[in-house]
C-alpha positions in Angstrom: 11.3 -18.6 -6.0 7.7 -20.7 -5.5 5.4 -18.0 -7.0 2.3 -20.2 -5.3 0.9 -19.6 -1.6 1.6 -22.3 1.1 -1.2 -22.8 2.9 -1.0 -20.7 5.8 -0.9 -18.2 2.9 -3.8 -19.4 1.2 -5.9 -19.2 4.6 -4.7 -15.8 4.7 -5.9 -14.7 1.7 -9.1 -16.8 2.0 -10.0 -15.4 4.9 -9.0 -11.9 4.0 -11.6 -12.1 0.9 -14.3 -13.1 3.2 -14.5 -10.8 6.0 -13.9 -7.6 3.1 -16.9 -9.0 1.3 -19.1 -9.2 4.5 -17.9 -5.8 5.1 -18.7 -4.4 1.7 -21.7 -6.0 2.0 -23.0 -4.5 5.0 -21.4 -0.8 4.2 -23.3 -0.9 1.1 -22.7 -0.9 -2.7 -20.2 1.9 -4.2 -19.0 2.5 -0.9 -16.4 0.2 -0.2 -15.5 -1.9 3.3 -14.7 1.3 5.0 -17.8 3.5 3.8 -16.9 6.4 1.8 -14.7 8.4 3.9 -12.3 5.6 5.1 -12.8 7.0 8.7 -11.3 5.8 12.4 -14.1 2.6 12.4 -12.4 1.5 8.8 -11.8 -2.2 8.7 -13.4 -3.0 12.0 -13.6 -6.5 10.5 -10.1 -6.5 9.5 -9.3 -6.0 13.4 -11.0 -8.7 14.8 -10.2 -10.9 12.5 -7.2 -10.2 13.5 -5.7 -9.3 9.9 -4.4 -6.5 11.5 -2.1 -7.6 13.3 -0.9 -10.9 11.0 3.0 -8.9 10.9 3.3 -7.8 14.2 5.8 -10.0 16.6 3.9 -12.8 18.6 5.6 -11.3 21.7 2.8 -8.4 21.0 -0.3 -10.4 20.6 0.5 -11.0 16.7 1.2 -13.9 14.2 5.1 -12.7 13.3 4.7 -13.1 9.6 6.3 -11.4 7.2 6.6 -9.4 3.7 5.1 -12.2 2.0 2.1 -12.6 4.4 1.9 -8.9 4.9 1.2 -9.0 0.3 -1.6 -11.3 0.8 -3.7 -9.3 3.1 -3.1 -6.2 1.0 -3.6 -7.4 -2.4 -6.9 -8.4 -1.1 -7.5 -5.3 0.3 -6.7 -3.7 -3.0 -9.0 -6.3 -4.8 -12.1 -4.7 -3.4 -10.6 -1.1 -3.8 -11.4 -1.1 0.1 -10.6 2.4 1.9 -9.2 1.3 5.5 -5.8 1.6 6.7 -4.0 -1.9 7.0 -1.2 -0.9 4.5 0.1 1.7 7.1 -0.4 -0.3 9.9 0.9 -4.0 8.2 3.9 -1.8 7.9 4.5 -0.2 10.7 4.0 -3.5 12.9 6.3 -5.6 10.1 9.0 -2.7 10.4 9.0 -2.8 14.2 9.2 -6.6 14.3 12.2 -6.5 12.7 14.3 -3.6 14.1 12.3 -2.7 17.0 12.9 -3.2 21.1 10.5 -5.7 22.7 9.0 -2.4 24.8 8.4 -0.5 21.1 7.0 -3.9 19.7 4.1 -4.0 22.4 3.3 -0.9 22.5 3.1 0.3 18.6 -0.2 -1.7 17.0 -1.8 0.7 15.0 1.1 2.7 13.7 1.7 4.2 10.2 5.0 5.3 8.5 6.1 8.7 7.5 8.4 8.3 5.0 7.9 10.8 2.0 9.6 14.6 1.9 8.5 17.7 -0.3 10.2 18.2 -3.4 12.2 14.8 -3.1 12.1 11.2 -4.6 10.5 8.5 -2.1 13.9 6.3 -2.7 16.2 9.8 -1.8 17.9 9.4 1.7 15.9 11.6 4.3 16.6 14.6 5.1 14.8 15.1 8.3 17.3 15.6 11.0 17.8 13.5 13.8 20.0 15.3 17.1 20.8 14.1 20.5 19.1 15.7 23.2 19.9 14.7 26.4 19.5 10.8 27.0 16.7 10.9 23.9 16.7 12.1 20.4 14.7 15.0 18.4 14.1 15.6 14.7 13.4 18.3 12.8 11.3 18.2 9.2 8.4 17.4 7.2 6.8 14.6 6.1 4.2 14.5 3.7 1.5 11.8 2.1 1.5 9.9 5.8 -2.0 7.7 5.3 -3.9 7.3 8.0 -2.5 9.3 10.7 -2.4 7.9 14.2 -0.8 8.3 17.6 2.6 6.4 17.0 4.7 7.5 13.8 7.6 5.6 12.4 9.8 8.5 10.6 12.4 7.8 8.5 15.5 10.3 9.4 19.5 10.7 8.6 20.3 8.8 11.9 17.7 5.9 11.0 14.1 4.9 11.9 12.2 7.2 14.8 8.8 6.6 16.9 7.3 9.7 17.2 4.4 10.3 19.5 1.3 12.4 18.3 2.7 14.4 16.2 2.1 17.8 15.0 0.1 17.3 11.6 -2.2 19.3 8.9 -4.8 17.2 6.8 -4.4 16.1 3.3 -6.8 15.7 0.4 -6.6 12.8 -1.2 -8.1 10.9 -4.4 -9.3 8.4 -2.5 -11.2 10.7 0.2 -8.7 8.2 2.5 -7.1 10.5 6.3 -3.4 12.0 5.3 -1.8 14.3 6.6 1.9 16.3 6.8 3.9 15.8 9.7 5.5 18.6 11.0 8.9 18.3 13.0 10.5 20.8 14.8 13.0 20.0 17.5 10.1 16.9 18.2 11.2 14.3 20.8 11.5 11.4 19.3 12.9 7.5 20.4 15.2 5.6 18.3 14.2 2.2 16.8 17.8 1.6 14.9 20.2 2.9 12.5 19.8 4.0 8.7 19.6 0.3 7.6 15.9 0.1 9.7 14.9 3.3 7.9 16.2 1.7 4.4 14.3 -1.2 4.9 11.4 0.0 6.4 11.2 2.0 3.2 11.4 -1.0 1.0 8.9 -2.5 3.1 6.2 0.5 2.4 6.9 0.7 -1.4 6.4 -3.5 -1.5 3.3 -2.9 0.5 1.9 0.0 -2.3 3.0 -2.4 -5.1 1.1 -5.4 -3.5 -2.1 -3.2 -2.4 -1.9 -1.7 -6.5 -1.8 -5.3 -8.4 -5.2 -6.3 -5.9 -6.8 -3.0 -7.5 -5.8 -3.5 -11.1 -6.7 -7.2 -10.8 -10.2 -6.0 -9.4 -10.1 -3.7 -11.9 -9.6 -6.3 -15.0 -12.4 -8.5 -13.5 -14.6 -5.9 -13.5 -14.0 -4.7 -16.8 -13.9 -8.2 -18.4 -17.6 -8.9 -16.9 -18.1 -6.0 -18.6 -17.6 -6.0 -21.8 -18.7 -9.8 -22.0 -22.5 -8.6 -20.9 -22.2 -5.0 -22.7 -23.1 -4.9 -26.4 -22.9 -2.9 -29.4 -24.0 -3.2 -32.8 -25.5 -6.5 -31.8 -22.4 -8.3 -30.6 -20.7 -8.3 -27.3 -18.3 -5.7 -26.5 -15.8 -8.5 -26.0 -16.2 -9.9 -29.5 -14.5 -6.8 -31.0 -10.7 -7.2 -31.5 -10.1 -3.8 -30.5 -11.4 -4.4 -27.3 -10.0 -7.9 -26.9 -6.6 -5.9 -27.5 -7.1 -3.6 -25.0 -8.1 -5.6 -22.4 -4.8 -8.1 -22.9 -2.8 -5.4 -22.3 -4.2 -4.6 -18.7 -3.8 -8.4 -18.3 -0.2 -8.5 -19.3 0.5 -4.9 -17.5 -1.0 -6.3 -14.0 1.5 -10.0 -14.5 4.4 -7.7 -15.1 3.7 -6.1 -11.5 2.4 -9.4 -9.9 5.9 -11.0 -10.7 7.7 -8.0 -9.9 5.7 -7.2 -6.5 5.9 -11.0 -5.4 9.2 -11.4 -6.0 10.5 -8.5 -3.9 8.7 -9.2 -1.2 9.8 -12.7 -1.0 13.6 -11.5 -1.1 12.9 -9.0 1.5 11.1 -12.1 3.8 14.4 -14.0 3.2 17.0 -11.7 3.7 17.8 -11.1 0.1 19.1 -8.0 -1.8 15.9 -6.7 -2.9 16.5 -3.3 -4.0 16.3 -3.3 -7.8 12.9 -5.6 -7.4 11.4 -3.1 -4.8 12.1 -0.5 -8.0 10.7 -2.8 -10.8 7.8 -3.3 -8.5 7.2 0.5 -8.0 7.5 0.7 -11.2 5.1 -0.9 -12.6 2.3 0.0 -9.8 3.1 4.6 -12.2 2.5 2.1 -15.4 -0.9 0.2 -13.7 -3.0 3.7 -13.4 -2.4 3.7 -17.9 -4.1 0.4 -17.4 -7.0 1.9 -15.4 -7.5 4.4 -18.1 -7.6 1.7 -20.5 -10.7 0.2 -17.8 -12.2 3.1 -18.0 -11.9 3.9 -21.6 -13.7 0.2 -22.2 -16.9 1.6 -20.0 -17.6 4.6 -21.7 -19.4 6.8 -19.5 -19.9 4.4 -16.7 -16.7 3.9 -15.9 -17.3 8.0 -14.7 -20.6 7.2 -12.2 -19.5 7.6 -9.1 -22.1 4.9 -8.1 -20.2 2.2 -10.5 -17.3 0.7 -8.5 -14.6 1.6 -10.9 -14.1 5.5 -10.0 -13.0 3.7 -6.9 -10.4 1.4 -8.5 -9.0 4.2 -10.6 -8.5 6.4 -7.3 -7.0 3.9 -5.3 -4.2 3.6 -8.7 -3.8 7.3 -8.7 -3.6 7.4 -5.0 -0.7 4.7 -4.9 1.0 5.7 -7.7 1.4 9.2 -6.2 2.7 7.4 -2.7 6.0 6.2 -4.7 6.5 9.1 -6.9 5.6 8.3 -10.2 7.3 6.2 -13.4 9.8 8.7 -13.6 11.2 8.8 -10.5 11.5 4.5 -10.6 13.0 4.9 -13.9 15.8 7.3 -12.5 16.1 4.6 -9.3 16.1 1.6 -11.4 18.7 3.2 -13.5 21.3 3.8 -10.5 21.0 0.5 -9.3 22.0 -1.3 -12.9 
């Protein structure tokens, strides 16, 4: 594969970065583009820039771009350790352009994905139960880590991908202060989208999404850090003069490549039609490994790298906060090791 952007891409990103700085700018410093709490208004910009809406199908206002596309905007995103919801609603719209009826397509724009079930491994088929009822379907389960609650749920069950309309749901904490919530199902009406290969791929979508949101924070991370230590001195040389230090701060370099090449990669299979699964893995992966690499950030600004009115707590968050959406290293590891 091309690893560089064509030049729709490049506009993407371009204009991505500009309307989260404006937005950072105008929430005010420490707070991110969405303001501390990541709350219904997040990424107003985002929205009318219409970033939002880049992956849903042009037959419902959007641009129809895919996986790829959908990787900019989020690394971006992640860049700027900005708290607003495109990651659930990229996917959601991307998942719907590709399985989803013309009517479902039209009506779903700011949708997010529950995908994730108590005491089970993101990559483990669902056990939420999908039955027949009448001329529609119901389910019955729980999902938990959904970000960003809203109106229209995609849920992944053992009959395939499900909309679900305002769900019953109980808030979350989060590291990142960010909406979640756990979905509860009970004999809930629900409408099909399509079979068990939509929910598969939907979830691939979602974990390429995390991985591409997670190599924008670490590479915001590493820049931030790098200015750093350049400007901080000790001992009457620069912090970056120290081998130490420049050994440290090469291994967050290499350890953001490794998921960069990973992340990319599976997201351009996944926007040809490719097997994908062990690079979705690799990819996820590496985003458990990236939150040792924020430690690594932090470790390099001493105490600063604690003030909650420095923007790295809000890298390192974001890293915990994705990490936890796939399940940790371990779980990847035990995936990667069934597909070879």
């Amino acid at each position: 594969m091309d690893f560089n952007l064509d030049e729709t891409q490049q506009d993407l990103k371009k204009l991505t970065a500009e309307v989260l700085t404006r937005e950072e700018a105008t929430a005010g410093e420490g707070t991110g583009a969405a303001g501390k709490e990541g709350g219904a208004t997040a990424g107003d910009g985002l929205w009318r820039a219409g970033l939002m809406s880049v992956c849903a199908s042009e037959e419902a206002g959007g641009a129809g771009l895919g996986p790829v596309e959908m990787a900019v905007v989020l690394r971006e995103v992640g860049a700027r350790a900005a708290a607003v919801p495109a990651l659930p609603v990229l996917v959601s719209t991307l998942a719907l352009a590709r399985h989803g009826s013309p009517d479902q397509r039209r009506r779903v724009t700011r949708g997010t994905l529950a995908r994730r079930e108590p005491g089970r491994a993101p990559a483990d088929p669902p056990e939420t139960v999908a039955r027949r009822e009448g001329d529609g379907w119901s389910l019955t389960g729980r999902k938990v880590s959904v970000p960003y609650p809203a109106d229209d749920v995609l849920v992944t069950a053992d009959e395939g991908l499900f909309l679900v309309a305002s769900p019953s749901a109980s808030p979350e904490f989060t590291s990142t202060g960010e909406p979640a919530a756990t979905v509860l199902l009970d004999g809930t009406p629900a409408e099909r989208v399509a079979g068990p290969e939509a929910a598969a791929d939907a979830g691939r979508l979602f974990t390429v999404a995390v991985a591409a949101q997670a190599s924008g924070v670490l590479a915001g991370a590493l820049d931030l850090t790098t200015a750093y230590i350049r400007t901080r001195r000790q001992f009457g040389r620069a912090l970056a003069e120290f081998q130490a230090v420049t050994m440290q701060i090469a291994d967050v370099y290499i350890a953001g490549r490794a998921l960069d090449v990973a992340m990319w990669s599976a997201a351009w299979r996944l926007g040809e039609g490719l097997p994908a699964d062990e690079d979705v893995a690799l990819a996820a992966f590496h985003v458990c490994e990236a939150v040792k690499a924020l430690y690594t950030c932090q470790h390099l600004h001493g105490g600063l790298g604690l003030d909650v009115t420095y923007p790295l707590h809000r890298y390192f968050a974001q890293a915990k906060h994705l990490s936890h959406l796939l399940g940790g290293a371990d779980a990847q590891l035990d995936l990667i090791g069934a597909l070879v």
